[in-house]
C-alpha positions in Angstrom: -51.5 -16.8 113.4 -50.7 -14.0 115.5 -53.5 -13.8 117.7 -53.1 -17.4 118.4 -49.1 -17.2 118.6 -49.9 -14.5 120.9 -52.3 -16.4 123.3 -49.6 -19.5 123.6 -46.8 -16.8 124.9 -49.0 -15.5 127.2 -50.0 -18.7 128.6 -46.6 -20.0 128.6 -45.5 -16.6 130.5 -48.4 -16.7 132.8 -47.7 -20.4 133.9 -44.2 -19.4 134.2 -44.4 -16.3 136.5 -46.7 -18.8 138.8 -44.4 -21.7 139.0 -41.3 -19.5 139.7 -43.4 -17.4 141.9 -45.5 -19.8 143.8 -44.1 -23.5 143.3 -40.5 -23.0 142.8 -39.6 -20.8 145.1 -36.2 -22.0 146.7 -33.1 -20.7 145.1 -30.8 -23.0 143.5 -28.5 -23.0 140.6 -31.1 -25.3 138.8 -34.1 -23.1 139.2 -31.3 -20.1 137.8 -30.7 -21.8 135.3 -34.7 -22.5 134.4 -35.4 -18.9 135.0 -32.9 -17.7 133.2 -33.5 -19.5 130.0 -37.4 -19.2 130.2 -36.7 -15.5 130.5 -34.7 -15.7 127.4 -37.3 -17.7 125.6 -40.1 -15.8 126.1 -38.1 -11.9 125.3 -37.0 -13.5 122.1 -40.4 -15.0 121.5 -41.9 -11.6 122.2 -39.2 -10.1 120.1 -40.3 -11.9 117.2 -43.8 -11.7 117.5 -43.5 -7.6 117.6 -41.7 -7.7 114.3 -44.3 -9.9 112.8 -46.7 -7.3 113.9 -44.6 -4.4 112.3 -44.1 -5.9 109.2 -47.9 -6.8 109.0 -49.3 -3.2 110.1 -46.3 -1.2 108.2 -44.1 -3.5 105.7 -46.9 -4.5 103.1 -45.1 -4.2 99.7 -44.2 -5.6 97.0 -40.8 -8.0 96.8 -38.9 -9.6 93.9 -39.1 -12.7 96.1 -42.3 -14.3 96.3 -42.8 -13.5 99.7 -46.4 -13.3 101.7 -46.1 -9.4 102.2 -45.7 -8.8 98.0 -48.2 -11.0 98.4 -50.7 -9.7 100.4 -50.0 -6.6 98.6 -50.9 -7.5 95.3 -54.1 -8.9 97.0 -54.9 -5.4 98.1 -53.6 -3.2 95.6 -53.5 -5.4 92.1 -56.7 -5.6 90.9 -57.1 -6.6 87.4 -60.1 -6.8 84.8 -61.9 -9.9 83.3 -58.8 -11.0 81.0 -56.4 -10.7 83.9 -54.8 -7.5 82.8 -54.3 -4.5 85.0 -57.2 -1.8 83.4 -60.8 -1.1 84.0 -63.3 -3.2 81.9 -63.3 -2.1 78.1 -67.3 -2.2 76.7 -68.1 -1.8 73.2 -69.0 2.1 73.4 -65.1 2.5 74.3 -64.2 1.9 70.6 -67.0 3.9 68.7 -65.8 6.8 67.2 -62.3 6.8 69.1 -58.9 6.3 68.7 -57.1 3.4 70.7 -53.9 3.3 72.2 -52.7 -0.2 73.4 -50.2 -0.1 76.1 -48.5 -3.8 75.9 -46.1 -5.1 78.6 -45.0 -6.6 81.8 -45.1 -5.5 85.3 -43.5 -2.2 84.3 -46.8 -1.8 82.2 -48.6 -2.9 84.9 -47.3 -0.6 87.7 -46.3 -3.7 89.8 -45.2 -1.5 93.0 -47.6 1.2 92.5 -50.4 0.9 94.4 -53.0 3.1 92.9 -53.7 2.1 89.3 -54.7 5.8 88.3 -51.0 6.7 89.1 -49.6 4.4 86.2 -48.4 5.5 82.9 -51.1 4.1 80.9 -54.1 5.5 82.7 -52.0 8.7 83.1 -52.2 9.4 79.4 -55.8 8.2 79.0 -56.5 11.0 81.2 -54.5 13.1 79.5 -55.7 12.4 75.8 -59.0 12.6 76.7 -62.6 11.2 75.6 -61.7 10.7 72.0 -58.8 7.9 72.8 -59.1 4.9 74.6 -56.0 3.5 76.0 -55.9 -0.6 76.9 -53.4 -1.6 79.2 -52.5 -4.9 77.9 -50.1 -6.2 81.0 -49.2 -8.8 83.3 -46.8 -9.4 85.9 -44.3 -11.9 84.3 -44.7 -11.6 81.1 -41.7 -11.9 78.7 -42.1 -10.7 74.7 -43.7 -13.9 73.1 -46.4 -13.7 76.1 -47.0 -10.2 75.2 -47.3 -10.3 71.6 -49.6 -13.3 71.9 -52.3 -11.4 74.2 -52.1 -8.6 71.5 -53.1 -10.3 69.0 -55.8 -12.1 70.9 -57.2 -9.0 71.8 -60.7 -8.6 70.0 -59.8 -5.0 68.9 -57.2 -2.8 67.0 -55.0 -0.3 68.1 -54.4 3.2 65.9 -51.1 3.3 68.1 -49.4 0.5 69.9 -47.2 1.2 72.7 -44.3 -1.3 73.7 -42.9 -1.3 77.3 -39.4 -3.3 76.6 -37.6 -4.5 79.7 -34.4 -6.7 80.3 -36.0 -9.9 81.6 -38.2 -9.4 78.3 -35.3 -11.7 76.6 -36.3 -14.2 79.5 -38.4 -16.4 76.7 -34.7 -17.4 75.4 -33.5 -18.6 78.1 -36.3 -20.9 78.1 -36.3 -22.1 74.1 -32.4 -23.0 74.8 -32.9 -23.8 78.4 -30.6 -22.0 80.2 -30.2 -22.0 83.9 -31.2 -18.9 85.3 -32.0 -20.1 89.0 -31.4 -22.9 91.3 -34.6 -24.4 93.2 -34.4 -24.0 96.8 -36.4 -26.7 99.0 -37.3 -25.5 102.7 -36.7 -27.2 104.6 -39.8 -29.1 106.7 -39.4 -28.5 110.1 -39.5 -24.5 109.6 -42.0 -25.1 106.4 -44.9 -24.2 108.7 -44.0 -21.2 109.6 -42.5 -20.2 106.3 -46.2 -20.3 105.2 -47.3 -18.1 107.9 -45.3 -15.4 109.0 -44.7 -12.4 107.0 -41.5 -11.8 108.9 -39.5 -15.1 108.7 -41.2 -15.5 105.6 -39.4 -12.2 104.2 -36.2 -13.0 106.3 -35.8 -16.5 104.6 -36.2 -15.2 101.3 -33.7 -12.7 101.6 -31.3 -15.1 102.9 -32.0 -17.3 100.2 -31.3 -14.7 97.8 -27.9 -13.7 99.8 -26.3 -17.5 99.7 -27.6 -18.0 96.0 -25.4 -14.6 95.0 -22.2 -15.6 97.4 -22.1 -19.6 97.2 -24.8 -20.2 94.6 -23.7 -22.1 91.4 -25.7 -20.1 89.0 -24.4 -17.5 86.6 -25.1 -14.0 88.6 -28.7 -12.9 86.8 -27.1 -9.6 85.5 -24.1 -11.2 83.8 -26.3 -13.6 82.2 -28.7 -10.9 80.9 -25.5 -8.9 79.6 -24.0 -11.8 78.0 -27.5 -13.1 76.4 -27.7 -9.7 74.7 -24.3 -9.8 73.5 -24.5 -13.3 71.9 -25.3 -12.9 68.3 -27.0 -16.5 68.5 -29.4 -15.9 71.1 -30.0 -11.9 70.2 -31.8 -13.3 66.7 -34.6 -15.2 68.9 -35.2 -12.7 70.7 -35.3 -10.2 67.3 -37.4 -12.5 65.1 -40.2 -12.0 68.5 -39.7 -8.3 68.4 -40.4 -8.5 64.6 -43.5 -9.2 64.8 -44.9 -6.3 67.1 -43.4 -4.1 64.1 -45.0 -6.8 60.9 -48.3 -6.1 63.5 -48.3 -2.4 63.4 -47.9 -2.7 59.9 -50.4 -5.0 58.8 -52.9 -2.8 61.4 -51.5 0.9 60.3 -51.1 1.1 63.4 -48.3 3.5 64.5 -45.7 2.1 66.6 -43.5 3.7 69.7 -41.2 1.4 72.1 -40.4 2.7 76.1 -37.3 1.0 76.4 -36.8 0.6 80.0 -33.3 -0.6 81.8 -33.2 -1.8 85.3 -33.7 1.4 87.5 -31.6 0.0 90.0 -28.9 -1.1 87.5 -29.1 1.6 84.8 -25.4 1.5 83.7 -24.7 -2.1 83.5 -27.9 -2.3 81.4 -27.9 0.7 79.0 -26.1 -1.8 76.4 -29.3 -3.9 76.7 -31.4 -1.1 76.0 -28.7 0.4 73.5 -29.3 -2.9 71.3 -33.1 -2.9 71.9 -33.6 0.8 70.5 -30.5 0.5 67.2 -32.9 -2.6 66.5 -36.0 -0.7 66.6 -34.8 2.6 65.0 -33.5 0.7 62.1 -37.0 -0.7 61.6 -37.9 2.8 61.5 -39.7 2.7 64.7 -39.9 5.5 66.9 -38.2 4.2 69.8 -37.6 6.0 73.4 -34.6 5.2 75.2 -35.6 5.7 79.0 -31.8 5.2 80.4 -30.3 8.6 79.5 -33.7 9.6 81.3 -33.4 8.3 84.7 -29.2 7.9 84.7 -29.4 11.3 86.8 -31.2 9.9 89.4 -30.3 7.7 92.4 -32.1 4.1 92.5 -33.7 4.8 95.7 -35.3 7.7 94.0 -36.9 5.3 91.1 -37.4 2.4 92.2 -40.7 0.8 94.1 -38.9 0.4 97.1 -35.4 -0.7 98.4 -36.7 -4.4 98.0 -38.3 -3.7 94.3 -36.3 -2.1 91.2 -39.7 -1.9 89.7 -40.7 1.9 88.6 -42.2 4.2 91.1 -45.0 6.4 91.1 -42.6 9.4 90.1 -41.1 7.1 86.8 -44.7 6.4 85.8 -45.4 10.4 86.0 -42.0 11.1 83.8 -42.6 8.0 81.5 -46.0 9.6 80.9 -45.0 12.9 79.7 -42.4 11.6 77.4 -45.1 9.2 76.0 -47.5 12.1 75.9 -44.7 14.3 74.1 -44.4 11.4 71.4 -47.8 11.4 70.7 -48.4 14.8 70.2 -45.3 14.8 67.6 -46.9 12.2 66.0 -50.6 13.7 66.1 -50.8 14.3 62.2 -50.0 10.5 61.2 -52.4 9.5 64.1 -55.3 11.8 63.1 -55.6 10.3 59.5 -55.3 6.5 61.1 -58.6 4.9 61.0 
């Protein structure tokens, strides 16, 4: 697009500097008026076209929107195994004679936003815990608790210690099952559809206005209200307990031991630590070991967690921190893991 965007400007400039230059030469308010407006044209045309190039060469990364850039960057960066999961491929010789640790989740599991996969959580405890364990990062973007749980336990193998990521949108399964509104659709319109498709910088400018006029005029309940008052509901918190259930029945039934990360939104960490707060008291009265990752990262600004200003998804530095903790965890766990078989 920009190569060809790019040879219509320069055409269109070229035939303009010889029909003002050549052909229309006599002054007159008319030819003003032409020369002024083609002038105008083409330096906002040229404008445009220079911060399509920017965002290309500079601005790949990932989005909440859906927008071609996150896009393009998942395309580079996201590369996932045979079963669509973010890990290497697991063969047999992986599970002889060692321990496994699955790592279940969403994008937080996944490092959505980080680009190399060596610098995520799980793969930077596999390094850690060496070639007697064998950590399976079972994660997707997307994914809320019921899609989770159910690639667990299609999962050919057995863990000797799960690991749960739990995020807010996690409760996003019971907004479905009592179909709440969560988001309004947003048709483009045709005439600018084309170029929508296309270019990376109206494509990421129309998204964001999108997002703007949904949270000042929108008709929808603002998305961390609803998440707040979903947690709060008695009603709706006992779908979303009878899911988590079953990750601890699972454990169980496996003697498998169980830890949970629960994760707030790292650009929202107040307004969510009740989430969390109700996540982990469920969790610990199971008699799970649970780790509560708000008091964690409370000291720090956003900008200093998050992907990047666009993305409230976990950095390269929360995956380093998350890590340790996780490694810590383990360690004080090490004699109840050492006699699981």
């Amino acid at each position: 697009m920009v190569i060809v965007f790019t040879f219509i400007l320069t055409s269109i400039l070229v035939f303009s500097i010889y029909l003002f230059c050549k052909v229309w030469r006599r002054p007159n308010s008319l030819r003003t008026f032409a020369l002024n407006g083609t002038v105008f044209f083409l330096s906002l045309a040229y404008l445009f076209l220079l911060l399509e190039v920017v965002v290309r060469l500079f601005f790949i990364q990932t989005d909440t929107g859906n927008t071609l850039m996150a896009r393009e960057w998942k395309r580079r960066y996201f590369k996932t195994n045979s079963l669509g999961h973010r890990d290497v491929e697991h063969p047999d010789s992986d599970f002889i004679n060692k321990k496994v640790i699955f790592t279940v989740g969403d994008s937080y599991s996944a490092g959505y936003g980080v680009e190399k996969r060596e610098d995520i959580f799980p793969a930077i405890v596999q390094r850690a815990m060496g070639d007697q364990w064998t950590v399976v990062n079972i994660a997707k973007s997307g994914w809320d608790s019921v899609q989770e749980f159910e690639a667990l336990t299609a999962y050919p193998r057995k863990p000797n210690l799960l690991v749960l990521t739990h995020v807010v949108n996690d409760f996003s399964h019971v907004w479905h099952e009592l179909n709440y509104q969560t988001d309004e659709p947003f048709e483009i319109p045709p005439f600018i559809l084309s170029i929508y498709r296309r270019s990376y910088f109206f494509n990421f400018l129309t998204v964001r206005c999108v997002t703007l006029w949904k949270i000042f005029f929108g008709k929808r309940q603002n998305y961390l209200e609803l998440v707040q008052k979903s947690y709060k509901d008695d009603e709706t918190w006992q779908y979303h307990q009878r899911v988590l259930s079953k990750f601890v029945t699972y454990a169980r039934e496996n003697d498998a031991r169980l830890i949970v990360l629960a994760f707030p939104r790292l650009d929202r960490i107040a307004e969510t630590a009740q989430v969390t707060d109700r996540v982990v008291r469920y969790f610990k009265g199971a008699g799970v070991t649970v780790i509560d990752l708000a008091p964690v990262f409370e000291k720090y600004h956003p900008s200093e967690l998050m992907a990047n200003l666009f993305d409230q998804h976990p950095n390269k530095f929360v995956h380093g921190v998350t890590a340790q903790i996780l490694l810590d965890a383990i360690k004080e766990n090490g004699q109840t893991l050492s006699q699981t078989n």
